[in-house]
C-alpha positions in Angstrom: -84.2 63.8 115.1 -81.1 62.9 113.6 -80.5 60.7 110.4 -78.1 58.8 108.6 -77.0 57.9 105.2 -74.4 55.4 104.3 -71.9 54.8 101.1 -70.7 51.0 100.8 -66.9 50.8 100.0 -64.9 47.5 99.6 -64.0 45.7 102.8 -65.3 42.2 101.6 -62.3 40.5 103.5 -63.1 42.1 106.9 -66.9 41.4 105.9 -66.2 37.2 105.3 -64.3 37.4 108.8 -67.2 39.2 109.8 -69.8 36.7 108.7 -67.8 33.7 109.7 -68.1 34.9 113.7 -71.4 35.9 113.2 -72.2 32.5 111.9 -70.8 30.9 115.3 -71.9 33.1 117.6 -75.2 34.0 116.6 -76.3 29.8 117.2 -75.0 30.4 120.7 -76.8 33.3 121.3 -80.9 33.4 122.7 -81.4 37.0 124.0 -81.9 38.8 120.4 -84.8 38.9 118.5 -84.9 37.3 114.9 -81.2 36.1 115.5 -81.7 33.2 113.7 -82.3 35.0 110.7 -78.7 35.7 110.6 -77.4 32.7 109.6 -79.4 32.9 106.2 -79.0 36.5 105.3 -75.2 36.2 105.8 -75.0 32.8 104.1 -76.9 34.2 101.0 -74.6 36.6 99.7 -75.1 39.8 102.2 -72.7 41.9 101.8 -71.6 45.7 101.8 -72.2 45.7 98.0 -76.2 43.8 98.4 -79.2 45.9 99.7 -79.7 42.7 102.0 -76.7 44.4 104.2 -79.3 46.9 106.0 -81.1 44.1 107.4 -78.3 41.8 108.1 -76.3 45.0 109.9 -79.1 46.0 111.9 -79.4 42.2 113.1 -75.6 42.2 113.6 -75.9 45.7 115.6 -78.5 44.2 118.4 -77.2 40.7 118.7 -73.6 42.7 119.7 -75.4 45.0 121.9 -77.3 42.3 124.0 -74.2 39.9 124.0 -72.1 42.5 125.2 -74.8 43.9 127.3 -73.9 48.1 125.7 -76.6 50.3 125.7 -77.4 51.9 122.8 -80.4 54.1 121.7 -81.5 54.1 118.1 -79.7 56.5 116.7 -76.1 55.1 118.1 -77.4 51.7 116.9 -78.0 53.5 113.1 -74.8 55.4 113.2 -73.1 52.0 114.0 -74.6 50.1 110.9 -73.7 52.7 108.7 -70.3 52.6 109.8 -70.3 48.9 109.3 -71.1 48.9 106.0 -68.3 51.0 105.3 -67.8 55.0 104.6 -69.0 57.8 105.9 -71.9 59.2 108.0 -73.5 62.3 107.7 -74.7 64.3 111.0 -77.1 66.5 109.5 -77.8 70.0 110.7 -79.1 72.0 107.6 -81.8 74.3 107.5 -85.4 72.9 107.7 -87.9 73.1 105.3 -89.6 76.2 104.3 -93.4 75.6 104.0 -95.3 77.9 101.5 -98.7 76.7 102.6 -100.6 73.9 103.5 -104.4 72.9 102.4 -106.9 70.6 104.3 -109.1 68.1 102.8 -111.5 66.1 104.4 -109.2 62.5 103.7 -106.4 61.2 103.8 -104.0 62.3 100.7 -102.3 59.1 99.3 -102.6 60.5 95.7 -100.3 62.3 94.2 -100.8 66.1 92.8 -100.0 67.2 89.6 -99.7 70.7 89.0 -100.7 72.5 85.1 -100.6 76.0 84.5 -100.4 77.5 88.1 -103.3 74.8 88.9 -102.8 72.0 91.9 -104.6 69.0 91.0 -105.5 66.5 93.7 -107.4 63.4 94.9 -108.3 62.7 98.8 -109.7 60.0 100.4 -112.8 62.2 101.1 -113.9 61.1 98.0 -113.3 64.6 95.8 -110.7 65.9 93.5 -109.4 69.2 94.5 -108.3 72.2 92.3 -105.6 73.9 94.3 -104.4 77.7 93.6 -100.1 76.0 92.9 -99.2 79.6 94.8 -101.6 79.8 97.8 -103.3 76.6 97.9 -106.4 78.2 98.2 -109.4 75.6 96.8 -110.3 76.8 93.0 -113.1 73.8 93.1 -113.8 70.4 94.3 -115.9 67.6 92.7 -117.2 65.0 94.6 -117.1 61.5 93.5 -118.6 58.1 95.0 -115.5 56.7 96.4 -111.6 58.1 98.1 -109.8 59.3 95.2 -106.3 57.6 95.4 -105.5 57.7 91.9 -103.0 60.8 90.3 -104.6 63.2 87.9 -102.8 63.6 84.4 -104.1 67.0 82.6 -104.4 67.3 78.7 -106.0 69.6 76.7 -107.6 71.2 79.3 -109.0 67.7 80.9 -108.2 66.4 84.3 -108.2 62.4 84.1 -108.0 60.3 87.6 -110.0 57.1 88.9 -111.9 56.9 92.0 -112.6 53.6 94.3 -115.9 53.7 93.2 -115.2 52.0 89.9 -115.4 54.8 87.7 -113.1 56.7 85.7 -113.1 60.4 85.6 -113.0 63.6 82.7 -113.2 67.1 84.5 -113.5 70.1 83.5 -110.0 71.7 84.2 -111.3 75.3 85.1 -114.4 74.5 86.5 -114.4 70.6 87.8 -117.8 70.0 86.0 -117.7 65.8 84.9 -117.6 65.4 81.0 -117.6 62.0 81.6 -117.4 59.1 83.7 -117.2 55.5 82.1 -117.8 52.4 84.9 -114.9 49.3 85.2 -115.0 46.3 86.9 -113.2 47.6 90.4 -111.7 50.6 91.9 -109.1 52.5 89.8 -106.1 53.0 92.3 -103.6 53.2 88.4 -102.9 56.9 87.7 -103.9 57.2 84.0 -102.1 58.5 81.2 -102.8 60.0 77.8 -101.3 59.8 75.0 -102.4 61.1 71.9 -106.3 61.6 72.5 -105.9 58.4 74.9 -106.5 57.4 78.2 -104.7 54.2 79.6 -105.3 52.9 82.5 -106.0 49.8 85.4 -108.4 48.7 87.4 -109.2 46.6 90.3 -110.8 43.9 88.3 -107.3 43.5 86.4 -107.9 45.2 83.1 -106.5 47.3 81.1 -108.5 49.7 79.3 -107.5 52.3 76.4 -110.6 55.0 76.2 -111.2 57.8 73.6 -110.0 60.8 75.9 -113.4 62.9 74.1 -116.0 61.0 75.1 -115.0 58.2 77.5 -115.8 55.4 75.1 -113.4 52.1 75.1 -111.2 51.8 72.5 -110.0 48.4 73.5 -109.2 46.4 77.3 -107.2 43.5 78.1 -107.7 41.2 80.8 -104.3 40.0 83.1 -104.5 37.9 86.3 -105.4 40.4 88.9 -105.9 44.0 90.1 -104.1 46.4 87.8 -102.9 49.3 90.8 -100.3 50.0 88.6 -100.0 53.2 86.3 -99.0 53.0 82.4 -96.2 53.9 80.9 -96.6 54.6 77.1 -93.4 54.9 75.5 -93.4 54.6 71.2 -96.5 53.4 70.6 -96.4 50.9 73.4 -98.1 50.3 77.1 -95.7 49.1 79.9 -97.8 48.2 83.4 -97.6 46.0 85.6 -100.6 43.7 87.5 -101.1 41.9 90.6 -100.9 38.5 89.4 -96.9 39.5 89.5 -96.4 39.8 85.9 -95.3 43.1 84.0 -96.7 43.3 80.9 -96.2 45.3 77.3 -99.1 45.9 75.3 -100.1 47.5 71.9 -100.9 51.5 72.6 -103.5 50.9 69.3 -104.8 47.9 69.9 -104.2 46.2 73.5 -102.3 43.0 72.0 -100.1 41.6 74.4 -96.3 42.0 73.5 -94.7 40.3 76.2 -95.3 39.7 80.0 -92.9 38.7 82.2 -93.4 37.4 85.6 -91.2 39.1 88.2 -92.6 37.2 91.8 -94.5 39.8 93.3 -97.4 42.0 93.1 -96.6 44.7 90.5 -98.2 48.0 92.4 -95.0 49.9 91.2 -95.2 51.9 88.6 -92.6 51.2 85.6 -90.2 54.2 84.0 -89.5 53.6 80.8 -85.9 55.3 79.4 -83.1 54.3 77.2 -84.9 51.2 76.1 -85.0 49.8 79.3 -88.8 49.2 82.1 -87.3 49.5 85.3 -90.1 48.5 87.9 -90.4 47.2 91.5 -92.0 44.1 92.4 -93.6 42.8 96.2 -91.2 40.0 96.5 -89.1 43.4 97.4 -87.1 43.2 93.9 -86.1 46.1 91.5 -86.1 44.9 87.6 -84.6 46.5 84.9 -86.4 44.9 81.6 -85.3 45.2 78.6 -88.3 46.9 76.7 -88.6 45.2 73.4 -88.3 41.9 74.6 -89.2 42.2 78.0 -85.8 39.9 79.4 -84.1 40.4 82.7 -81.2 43.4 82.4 -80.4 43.1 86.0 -82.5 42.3 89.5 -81.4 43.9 92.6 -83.2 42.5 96.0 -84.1 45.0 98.8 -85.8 43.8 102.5 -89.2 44.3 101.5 -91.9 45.2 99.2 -91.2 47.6 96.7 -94.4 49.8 95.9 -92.7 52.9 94.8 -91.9 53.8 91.6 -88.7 54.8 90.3 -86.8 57.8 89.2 -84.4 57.4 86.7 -81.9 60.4 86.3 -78.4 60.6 84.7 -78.1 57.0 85.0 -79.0 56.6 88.6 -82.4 54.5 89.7 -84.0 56.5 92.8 -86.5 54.0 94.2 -87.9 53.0 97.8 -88.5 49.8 99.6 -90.8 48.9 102.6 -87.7 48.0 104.2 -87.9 51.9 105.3 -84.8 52.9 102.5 -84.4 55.1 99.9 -82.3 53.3 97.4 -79.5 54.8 94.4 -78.7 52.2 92.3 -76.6 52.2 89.1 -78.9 52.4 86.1 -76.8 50.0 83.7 -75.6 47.0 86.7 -78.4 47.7 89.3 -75.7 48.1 91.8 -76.3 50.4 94.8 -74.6 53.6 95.0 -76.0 54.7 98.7 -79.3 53.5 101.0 -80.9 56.1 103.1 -83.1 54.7 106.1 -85.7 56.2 107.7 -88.1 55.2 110.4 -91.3 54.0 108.0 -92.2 52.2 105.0 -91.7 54.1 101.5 -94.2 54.0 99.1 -94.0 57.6 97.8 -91.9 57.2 94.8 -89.3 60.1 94.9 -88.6 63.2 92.5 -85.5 65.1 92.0 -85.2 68.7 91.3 -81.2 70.7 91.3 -79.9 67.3 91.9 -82.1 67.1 95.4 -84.4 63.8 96.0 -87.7 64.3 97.7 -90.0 61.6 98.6 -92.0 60.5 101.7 -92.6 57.7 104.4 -94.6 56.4 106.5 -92.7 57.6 109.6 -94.8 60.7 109.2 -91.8 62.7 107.7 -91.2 64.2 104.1 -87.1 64.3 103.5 -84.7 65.8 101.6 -81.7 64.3 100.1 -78.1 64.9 98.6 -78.7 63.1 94.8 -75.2 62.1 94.7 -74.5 61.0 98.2 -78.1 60.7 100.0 -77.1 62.7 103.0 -80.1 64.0 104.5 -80.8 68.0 103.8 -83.7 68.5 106.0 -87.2 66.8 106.8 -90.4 67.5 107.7 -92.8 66.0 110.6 -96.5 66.0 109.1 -99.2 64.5 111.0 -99.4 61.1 109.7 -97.8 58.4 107.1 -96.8 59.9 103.4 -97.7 57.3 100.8 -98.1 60.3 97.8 -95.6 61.4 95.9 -94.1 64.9 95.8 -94.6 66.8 92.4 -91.5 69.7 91.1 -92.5 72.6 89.8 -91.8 76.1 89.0 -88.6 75.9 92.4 -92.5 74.3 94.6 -92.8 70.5 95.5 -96.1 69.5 96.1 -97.4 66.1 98.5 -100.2 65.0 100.6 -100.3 63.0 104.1 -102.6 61.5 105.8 -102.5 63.9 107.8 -105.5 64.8 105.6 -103.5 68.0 104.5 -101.4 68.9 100.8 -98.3 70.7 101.4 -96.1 72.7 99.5 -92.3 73.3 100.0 -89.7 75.2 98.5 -87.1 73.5 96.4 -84.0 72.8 98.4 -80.0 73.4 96.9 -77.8 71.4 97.7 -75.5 73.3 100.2 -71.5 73.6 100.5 -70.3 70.4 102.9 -71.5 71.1 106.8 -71.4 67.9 107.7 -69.4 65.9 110.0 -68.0 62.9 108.8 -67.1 60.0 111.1 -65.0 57.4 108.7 -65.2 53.7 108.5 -64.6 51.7 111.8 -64.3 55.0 114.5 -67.2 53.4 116.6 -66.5 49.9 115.6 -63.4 50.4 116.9 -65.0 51.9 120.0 -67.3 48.8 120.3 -64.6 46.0 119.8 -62.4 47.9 122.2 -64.6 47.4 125.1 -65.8 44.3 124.8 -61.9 43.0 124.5 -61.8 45.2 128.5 -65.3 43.1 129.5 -63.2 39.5 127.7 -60.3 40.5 129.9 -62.5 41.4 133.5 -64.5 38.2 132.9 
């Protein structure tokens, strides 16, 4: 139950030595699985300062393990690929989470809850909307709709706003859950929507964009991309950042839907883009985070991770938070894209984190919601539910909200970030350990 986090530090000359054995040895070798992917991820520029160095390191960790024929379980193998990459690793034994309740819906809850004035708002795959009491999670109301509600509510004026797979797009009454209205798209509505000044944005599965009067559901304008719009609108100054499935992210006209710019990034754009300081940061499915630059929509910096990147990031005090189906959390430097720390964990993360008294909260598909150090990504506690979490935890009032598919919504208390507990092993300890045994089995053979 234990997990790691790692800090890259500068050993690039004991990394190209490094590299340059693995490049001989790994053609020799048969017994490992995916071995032969080795040879490209260390020839294209892996390295302690690249997110490509998780994969590569993991590779490295089970080709030296069958060649040398050491048994290691998982966690020795993770404690060893941290180590690799340079720093320290963090043996977690913190308190666990303190639950405050938990609700059960009939679905699976991928969408996210927002939470208004004491007031739980969330979407199950059951097909309802749920009004949830923030302190006892006891159900105020629930409104049924046609299809599983995976889109996130926004609240305004006393409205709850969310999409449902059955096309439609959704006004409730806040206190009561009685529809206002409901205005039909071309395709489910998986975008979260957002309003802005007596306007709704939002996307749809049959790829447009559509502004509607927040009143009385009527369009106020739509634009057509390339494919399904799963991603939810930012609207910064006057202006509509969200991305599409044809791979493109695009800028838009809040008043009137003309397109600004769109810029193709390679992958489906399910992520949804932050907006701050003039710059869209946004991740992409080729498994690439972008920073854009928002009035013209060019390349600031693009940082690769080892697989799809669904979640959207957090951008706090000039740090990126953002996850990767690669199973990491990623901290990346907000002006170079560089990465500060990578957290794994055992799943896919598409739960886009939140921070709260410099704590990071997401969670993955490995069942568990964690906990992490903002600064250093050590692992506080985390949390087994009873299946994947794709939603993405909500802060407020010292409460973080999520759902699972576990069917249920939990609520946690906010974590502080505790004096150091931790036991650091530095740099090459088990290396060292590794390399000094397989020079005894060199010499006995």
């Amino acid at each position: 139950m234990n997990s790691i986090a790692f800090q890259a530090t500068n050993r690039s000359n004991k990394w190209d030595q490094l590299k340059h054995e693995m490049l001989v040895k790994s053609r020799r070798s048969r017994s490992v699985q995916h071995v032969h992917e080795l040879p490209l991820l260390l020839r294209h520029g892996c390295s302690p300062a690249t997110p490509h160095m998780a994969r590569a390191l993991h590779l490295l960790v089970n080709w030296c393990a069958e060649a040398n024929k050491v048994r290691m379980g998982g966690l020795a193998r993770r404690l060893i690929v941290a180590l690799l990459a340079g720093g320290a690793v963090f043996l977690t034994s913190g308190a666990g989470a303190s639950v405050v309740w938990t609700t059960a819906t009939g679905g699976a809850v991928k969408a996210s809850p927002t939470v208004v004035n004491g007031v739980a708002y969330v979407g199950s795959d059951d097909g309802s909307i749920y009004s949830l009491s923030a302190a006892t999670g006891q159900v105020l109301w629930q409104t049924l709709t046609g299809g599983a509600v995976k889109s996130s509510a926004a609240v305004d004026n006393g409205s709850v706003f969310f999409g449902s797979d059955d096309s439609f797009l959704y006004s409730l009454s806040a206190t009561t859950g009685a529809i206002f209205w409901k205005t039909l798209t071309g395709g489910a509505v998986y975008s979260s929507p957002s309003v802005v000044s007596g306007v709704v944005y939002s996307g749809s599965g049959d790829g447009v964009i559509s502004a509607l009067n927040a009143t009385t559901g009527q369009i106020v304008w739509q634009t057509l991309t390339g494919a399904a719009v799963n991603s939810s609108p930012a609207v910064v100054n006057g202006v509509v950042y969200v991305g599409s499935d044809d791979g493109s992210m695009y800028s838009l006209s809040a008043a009137t839907g003309q397109v600004l710019w769109k810029t193709l990034l390679g992958g489906v754009v399910d992520s949804s883009p932050t907006v701050t300081n003039g710059i869209v940061y946004v991740g992409s499915g080729d498994g690439v985070i972008s920073a854009l630059d928002a009035t013209t929509g060019q390349f600031i910096w693009r940082t690769i991770t080892g697989a799809a990147v669904n979640s959207s990031p957090a951008v706090v005090n000039g740090v990126v938070y953002i996850g990767s189906d690669d199973g990491s959390m990623y901290s990346l430097n907000a002006a170079t894209g560089q990465f500060i720390w990578v957290t794994l964990t055992g799943g896919a993360i598409d739960s886009s984190p939140a921070l709260a008294n410099d704590v990071v909260y997401f969670g993955s598909d490995d069942n568990y919601f964690y906990s992490l150090v903002a600064t250093t990504g050590e692992i506080l506690w985390r949390y087994q539910t009873g299946g994947a979490i794709n939603s993405s935890p909500f802060v407020d009032n010292g409460v973080i909200y999520v759902g699972s598919d576990d069917r249920s919504v939990y609520a946690f208390n906010v974590a502080s970030v505790p004096e150091p507990s931790t036991i650091a092993l530095l740099g090459l300890g088990l290396a060292g350990l590794i390399a000094s045994r397989r020079r005894k089995q060199q010499i006995a053979s």
